[in-house]
C-alpha positions in Angstrom: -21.2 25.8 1.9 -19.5 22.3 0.4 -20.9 19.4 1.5 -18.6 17.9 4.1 -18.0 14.7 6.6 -19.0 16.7 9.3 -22.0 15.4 11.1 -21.9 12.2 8.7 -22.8 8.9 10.4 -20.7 6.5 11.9 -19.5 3.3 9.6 -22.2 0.7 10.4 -25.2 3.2 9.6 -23.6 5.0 6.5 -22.0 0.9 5.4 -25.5 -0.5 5.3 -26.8 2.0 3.0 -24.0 2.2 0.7 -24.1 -1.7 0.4 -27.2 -1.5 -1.0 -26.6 0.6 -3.7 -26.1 -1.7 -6.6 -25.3 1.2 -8.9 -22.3 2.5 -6.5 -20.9 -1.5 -5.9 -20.6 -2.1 -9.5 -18.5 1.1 -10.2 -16.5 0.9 -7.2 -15.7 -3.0 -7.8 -15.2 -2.2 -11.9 -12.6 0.8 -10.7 -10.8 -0.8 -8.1 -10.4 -3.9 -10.2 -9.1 -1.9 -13.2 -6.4 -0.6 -10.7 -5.2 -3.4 -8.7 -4.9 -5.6 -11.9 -3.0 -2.8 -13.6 -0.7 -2.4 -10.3 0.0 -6.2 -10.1 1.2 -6.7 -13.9 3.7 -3.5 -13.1 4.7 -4.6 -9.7 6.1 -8.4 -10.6 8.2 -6.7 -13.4 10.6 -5.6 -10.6 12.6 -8.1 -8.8 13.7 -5.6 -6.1 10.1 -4.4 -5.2 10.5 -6.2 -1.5 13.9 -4.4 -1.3 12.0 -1.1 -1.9 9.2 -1.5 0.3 12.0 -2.4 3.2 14.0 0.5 2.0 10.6 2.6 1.8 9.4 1.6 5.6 13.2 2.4 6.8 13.3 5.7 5.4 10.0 6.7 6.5 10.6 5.0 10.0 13.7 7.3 10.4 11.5 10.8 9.8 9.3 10.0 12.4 11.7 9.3 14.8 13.5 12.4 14.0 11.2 14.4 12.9 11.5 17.8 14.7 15.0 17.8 13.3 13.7 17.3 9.7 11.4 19.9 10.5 13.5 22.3 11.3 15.7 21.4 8.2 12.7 22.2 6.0 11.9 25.4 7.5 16.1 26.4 7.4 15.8 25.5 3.6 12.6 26.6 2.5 13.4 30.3 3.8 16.9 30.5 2.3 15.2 29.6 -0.9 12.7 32.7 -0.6 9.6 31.4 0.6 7.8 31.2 3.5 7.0 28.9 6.6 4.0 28.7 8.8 3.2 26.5 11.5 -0.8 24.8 12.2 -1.5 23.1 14.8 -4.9 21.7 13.8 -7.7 22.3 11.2 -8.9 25.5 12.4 -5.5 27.6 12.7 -4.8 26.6 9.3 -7.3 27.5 8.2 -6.8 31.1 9.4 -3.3 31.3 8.3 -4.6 30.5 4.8 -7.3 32.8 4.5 -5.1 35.5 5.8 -2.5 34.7 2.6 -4.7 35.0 0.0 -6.9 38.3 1.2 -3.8 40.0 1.7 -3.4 39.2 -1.8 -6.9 41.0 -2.6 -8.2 38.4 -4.7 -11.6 36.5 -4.1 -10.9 33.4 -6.6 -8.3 30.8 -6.8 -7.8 27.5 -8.0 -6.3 24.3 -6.3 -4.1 21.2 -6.9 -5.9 17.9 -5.6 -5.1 18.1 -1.8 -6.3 15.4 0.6 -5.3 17.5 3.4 -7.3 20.6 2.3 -9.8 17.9 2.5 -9.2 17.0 5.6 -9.3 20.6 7.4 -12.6 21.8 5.5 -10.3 24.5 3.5 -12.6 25.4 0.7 -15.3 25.9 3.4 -13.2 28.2 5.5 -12.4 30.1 2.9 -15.7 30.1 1.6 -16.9 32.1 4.6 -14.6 34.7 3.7 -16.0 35.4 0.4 -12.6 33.5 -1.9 -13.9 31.0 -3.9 -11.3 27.9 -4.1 -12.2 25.9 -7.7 -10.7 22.7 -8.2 -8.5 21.5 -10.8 -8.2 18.0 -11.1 -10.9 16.1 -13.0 -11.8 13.8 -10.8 -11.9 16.2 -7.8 -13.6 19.0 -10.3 -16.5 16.2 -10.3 -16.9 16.1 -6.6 -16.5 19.6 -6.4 -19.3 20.4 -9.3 -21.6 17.3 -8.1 -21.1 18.8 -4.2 -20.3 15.4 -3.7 -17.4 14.1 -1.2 -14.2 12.3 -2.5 -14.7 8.4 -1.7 -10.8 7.3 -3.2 -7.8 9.0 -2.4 -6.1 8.7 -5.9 -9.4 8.8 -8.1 -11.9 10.9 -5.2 -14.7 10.7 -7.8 -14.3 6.6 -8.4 -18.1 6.0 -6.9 -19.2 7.6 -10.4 -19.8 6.2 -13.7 -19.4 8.4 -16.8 -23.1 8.6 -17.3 -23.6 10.4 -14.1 -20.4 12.5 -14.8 -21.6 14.2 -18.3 -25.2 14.6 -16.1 -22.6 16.8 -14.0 -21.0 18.9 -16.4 -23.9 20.0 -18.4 -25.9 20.8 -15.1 -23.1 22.6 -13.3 -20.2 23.7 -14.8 -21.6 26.9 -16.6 -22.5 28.2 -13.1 -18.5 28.3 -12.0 -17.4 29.2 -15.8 -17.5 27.8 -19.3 -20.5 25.8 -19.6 -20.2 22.3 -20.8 -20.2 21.8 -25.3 -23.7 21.7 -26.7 -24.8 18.0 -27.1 -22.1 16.5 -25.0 -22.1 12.8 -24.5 -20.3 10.3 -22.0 -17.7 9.8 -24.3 -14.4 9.8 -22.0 -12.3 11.7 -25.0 -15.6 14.2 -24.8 -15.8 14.1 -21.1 -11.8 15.4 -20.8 -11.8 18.0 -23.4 -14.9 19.8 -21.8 -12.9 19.4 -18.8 -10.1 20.8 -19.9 -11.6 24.0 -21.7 -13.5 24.9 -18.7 -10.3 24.5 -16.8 -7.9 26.3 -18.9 -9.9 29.4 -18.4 -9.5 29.1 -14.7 -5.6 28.4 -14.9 -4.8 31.5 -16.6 -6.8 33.9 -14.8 -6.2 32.7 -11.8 -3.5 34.8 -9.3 -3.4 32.8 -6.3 -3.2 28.6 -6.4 -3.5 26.1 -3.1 -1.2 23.0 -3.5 -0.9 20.3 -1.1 2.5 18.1 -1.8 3.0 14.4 -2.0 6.8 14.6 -0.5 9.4 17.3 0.8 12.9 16.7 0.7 14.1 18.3 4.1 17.4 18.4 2.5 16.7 21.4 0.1 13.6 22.4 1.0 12.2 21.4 -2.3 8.3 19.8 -2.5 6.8 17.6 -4.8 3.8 17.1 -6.6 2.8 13.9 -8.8 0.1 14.0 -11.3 -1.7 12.5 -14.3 -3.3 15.7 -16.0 -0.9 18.0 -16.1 -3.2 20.8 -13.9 -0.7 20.7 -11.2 1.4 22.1 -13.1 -0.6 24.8 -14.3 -1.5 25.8 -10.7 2.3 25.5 -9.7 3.9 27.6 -12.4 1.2 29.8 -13.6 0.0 32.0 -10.4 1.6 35.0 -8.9 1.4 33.3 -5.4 1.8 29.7 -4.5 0.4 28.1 -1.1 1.3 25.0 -0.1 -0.4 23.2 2.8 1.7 20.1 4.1 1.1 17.5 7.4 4.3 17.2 8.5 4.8 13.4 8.0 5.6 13.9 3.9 9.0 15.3 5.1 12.4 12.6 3.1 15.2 13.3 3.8 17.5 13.6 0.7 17.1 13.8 -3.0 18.5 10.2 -3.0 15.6 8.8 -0.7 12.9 10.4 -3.1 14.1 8.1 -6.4 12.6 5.2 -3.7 9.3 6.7 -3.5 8.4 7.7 -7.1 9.6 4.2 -8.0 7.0 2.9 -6.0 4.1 5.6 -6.1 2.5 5.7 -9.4 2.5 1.8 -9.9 0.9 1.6 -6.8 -1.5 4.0 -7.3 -2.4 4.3 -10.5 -0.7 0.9 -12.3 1.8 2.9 -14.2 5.6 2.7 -14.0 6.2 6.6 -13.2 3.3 9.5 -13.1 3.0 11.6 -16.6 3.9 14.5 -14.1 6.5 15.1 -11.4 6.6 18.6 -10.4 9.2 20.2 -8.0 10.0 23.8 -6.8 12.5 25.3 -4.0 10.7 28.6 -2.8 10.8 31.0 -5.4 13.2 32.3 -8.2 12.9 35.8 -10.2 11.1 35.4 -13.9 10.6 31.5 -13.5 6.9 30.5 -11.7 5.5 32.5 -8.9 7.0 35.1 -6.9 5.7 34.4 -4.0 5.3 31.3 -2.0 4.1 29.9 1.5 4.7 26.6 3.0 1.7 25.8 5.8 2.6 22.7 7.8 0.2 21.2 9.5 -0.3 19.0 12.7 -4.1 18.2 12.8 -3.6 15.1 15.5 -0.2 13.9 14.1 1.4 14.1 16.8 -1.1 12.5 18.5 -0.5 9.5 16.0 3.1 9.6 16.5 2.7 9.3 19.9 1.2 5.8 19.8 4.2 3.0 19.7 2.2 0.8 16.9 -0.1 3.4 15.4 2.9 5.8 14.3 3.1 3.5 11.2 0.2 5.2 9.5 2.6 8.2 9.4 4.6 6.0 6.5 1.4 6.7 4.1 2.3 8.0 0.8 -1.3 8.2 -0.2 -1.3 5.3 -2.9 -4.8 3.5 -2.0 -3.3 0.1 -2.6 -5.1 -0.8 0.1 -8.7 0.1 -0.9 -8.3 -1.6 -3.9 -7.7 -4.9 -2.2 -10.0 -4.7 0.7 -12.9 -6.4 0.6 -15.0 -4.2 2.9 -14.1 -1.0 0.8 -15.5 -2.6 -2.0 -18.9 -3.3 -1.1 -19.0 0.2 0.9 -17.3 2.3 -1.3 -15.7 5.5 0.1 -18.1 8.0 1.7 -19.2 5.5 4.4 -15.6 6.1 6.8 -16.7 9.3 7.0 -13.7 11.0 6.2 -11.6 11.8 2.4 -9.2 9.0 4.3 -11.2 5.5 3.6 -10.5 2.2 3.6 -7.8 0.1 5.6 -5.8 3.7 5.8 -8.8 5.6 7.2 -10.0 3.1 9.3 -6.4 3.5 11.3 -5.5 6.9 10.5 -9.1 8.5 11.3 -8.7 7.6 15.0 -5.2 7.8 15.4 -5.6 11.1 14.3 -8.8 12.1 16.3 -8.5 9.6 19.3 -10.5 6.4 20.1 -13.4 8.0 21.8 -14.7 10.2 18.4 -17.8 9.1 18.0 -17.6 9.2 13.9 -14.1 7.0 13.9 -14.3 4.7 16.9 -16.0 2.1 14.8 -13.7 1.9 12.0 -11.2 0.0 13.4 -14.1 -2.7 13.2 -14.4 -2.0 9.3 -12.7 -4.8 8.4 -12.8 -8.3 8.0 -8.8 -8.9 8.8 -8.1 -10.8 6.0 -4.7 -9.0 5.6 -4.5 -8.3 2.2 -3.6 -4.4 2.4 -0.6 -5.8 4.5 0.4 -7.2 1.3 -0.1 -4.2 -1.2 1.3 -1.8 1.1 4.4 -0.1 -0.3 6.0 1.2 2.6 4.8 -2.2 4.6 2.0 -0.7 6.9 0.9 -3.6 9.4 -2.6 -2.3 9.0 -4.2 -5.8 11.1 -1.7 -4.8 13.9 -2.4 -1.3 13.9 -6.5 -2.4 13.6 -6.7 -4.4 16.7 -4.6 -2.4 19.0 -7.2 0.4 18.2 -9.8 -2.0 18.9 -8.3 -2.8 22.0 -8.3 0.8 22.9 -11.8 1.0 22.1 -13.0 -2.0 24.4 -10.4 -1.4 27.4 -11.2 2.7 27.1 -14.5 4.7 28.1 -15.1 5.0 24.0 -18.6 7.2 23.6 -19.0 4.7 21.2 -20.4 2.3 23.6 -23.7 1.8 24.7 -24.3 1.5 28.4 -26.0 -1.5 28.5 -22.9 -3.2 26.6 -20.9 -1.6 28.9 -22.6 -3.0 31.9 -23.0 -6.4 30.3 -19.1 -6.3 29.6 -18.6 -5.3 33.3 -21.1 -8.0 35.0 -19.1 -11.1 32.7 -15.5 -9.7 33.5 -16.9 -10.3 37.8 -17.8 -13.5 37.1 -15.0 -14.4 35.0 -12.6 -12.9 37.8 -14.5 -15.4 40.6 -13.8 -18.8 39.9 -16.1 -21.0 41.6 -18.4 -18.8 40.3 -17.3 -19.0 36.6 -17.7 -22.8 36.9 -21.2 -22.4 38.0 -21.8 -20.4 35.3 -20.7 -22.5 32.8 -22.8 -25.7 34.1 -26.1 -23.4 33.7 -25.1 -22.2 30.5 -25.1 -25.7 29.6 -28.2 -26.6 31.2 -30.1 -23.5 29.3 -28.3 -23.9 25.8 -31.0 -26.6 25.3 -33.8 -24.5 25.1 -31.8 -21.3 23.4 -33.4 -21.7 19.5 -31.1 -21.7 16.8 -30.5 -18.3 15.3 -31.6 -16.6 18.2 -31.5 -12.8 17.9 -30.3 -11.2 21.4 -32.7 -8.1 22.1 -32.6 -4.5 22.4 -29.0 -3.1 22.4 -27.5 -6.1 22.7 -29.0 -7.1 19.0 -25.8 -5.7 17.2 -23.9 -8.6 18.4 -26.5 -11.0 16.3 -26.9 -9.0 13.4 -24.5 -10.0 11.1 -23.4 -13.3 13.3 -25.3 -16.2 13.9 -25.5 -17.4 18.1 -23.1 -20.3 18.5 -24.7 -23.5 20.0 -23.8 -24.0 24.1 -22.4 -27.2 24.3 -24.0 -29.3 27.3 -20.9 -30.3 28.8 -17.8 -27.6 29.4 -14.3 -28.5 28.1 -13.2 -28.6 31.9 -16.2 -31.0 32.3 -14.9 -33.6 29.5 -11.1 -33.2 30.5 -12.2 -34.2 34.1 -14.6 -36.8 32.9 -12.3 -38.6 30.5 -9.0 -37.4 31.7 -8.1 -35.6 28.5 -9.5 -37.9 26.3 -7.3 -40.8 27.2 -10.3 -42.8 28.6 
């Protein structure tokens, strides 16, 4: 089976090991560097960038407030155009429907375009079970793939590596899926990419059946959209007999017109280039020109759920850039793999448990994976209020019955909020508090379950006198 996120640990176990791996900080902090430098130089050359990120957020704002009838508009378009539409309602049923499609196309081998969401369901692994090997395409998700690894970056999944470790992939694994890697093969990037490519191009043209995700879909047409750097999209999307697509069913625009917004802002956010090398689009299917047959799989998996919360529902406007993992501070010392999940960073600490509920016990602490500095507010291009978003889901988490909790917390939470509600005896409270801050040492670590609040924060000196105290004492300072 792929290795997957399931069973990972939650973000403070999986955070404290990845910050000490020098190796992984210094590649993730050279790569998201490289990035966000690239992104800023391309992003100040446009005057109108502000306009487009309003325009962006507007757009998307209007899909999810209508977005049954854009569904239905896809599904309309999609089947007068030939193909056809199937509905998921979460990871398993997709699943399913996708392993159906490709046995009843009798083969046991196809390849893929990079597809967070075939990520995010476990795909390759359902299909795995049924004996139909899924090989992926892109580079950097052929690394993961061949290193049975997990993605840690949404644009570049295999960022956490260096090229050292990437040739040390290649020569060990990639004759056991096909061409092996060239005889004496260094770390050379130019080597690294042709070897990638030869062992690829043998996949591409054998292959029948290819699995797509899709960055957009223009309810007005039916049309979907991929956008690339390599080119092996578009292999996969013209070369097979039979095209699968598998879609959540927030990438929905509405017309042609809105999409010039988005590819505008996508590739200079993502990437730091002024528009992708590749911008594939198909309507279902036509006779003689790609394949001849081709499924749409749209997928719920907890969107609705998002949708369904007032200041969540934002995360929906996500066009997948990681702008905001290349700013964050806390994604940079943690890298990736640490949220548990191919969404990380200041997207997957919201989107995780808007999409899987406060109380999972693998995404309730991520809304606490950040240091609220507000910077992915600033990079977003469709203007996601991430620190919003981040304490109303830690709100959720401290006002719910999270799992995440430990019941002494809990009870400790529980015994303060009596006192606090009884105000004589509050005030008593706070005079003994006084009274015993004298002999509380500095740097005092609180014990047993309680030591997570003094882990990573120092115990604040208790002031002998209150603030009422001092007002009453010298009448608000005026004496």
């Amino acid at each position: 089976m792929s290795k997957t996120f399931m069973g990972w640990p939650t973000f403070p176990k999986a955070a404290e090991v990845a910050a000490a791996d020098g190796q992984l900080r210094t590649n993730v902090r050279r790569a998201t560097h490289t990035i966000r430098g690239k992104r800023a130089v391309l992003v100040d050359e446009r005057p109108d960038w502000q306009d487009l990120r309003d325009t962006a957020a507007a757009l998307k704002d209007d899909v999810l407030a209508h977005l049954d009838t854009y569904l239905e508009q896809v599904e309309e378009q999609v089947t007068a155009a030939g193909g056809a539409v199937h509905w998921a309602a979460d990871a398993e049923e997709a699943g399913r429907i996708v392993t159906r499609l490709v046995r009843e196309t009798g083969e046991t081998e196809i390849v893929k375009v990079k597809s967070m969401l075939t990520e995010e369901i476990g795909l390759d692994n359902a299909l795995e079970e049924a004996g139909i090997s899924a090989r992926e395409t892109d580079l950097a998700a052929a690394i993961v793939q061949l290193g049975d690894d997990l993605p840690s970056h949404v644009v570049v999944p295999a960022l956490h590596r260096n090229r050292s470790e990437i040739r040390d992939i290649f020569v060990r694994e990639m004759g056991k899926h096909g061409r092996p890697a060239p005889e004496g093969l260094t770390d050379d990037p130019e080597e690294l990419a042709e070897a990638a490519r030869l062992h690829m191009r043998e996949k591409f043209l054998k292959a029948k059946v290819a699995v797509s995700g899709a960055n957009f879909v223009v309810a007005e047409t039916g049309t979907l959209v991929v956008v690339e750097s390599e080119g092996n999209g578009r292999m996969c999307l013209t070369l097979p007999e039979t095209l699968i697509s598998v879609v959540g069913i927030e990438k929905v625009v509405p017309t042609w017109r809105d999409l010039e917004v988005y590819l505008q802002m996508l590739a200079r956010s993502a990437t730091g280039e002024r528009m992708a090398p590749y911008t594939s689009t198909w309507t279902g299917t036509t006779d003689g020109d790609g394949p001849g047959t081709f499924h749409l799989v749209l997928v719920d998996n907890g969107r609705t759920r998002a949708l369904a919360d007032p200041v969540g529902r934002q995360a929906l406007r996500c066009i997948r850039c990681g702008a905001c993992m290349n700013i964050c501070p806390v994604y940079e010392r943690t890298g990736g793999q640490a949220y548990g999940s191919v969404y990380p960073g200041p997207i997957g600490a919201i989107l995780n448990p808007l999409l899987k509920g406060p109380d999972d016990p693998q995404t309730a602490s991520l809304p606490y994976a950040s240091s609220l500095c507000g910077a992915c507010n600033e990079v977003c291009p469709v203007k996601i209020r991430f620190t919003d978003v981040l304490l109303k889901l830690r709100a959720d988490v401290a006002e719910g019955d999270a799992r995440i909790k430990h019941r002494a917390e809990k009870a400790a939470l529980k015994a303060v909020e009596g006192v606090m509600d009884h105000g004589p005896l509050w005030n008593a409270a706070i005079k003994a508090a006084g009274t015993v801050g004298v002999a509380v040492p500095k740097g005092m670590k609180l014990p047993g379950p309680l030591s997570g609040w003094t882990d990573s924060r120092a115990l604040p000196d208790i002031p002998k006198e209150s603030f009422r105290s001092w007002w009453k004492r010298t009448a608000g300072g005026t004496k």
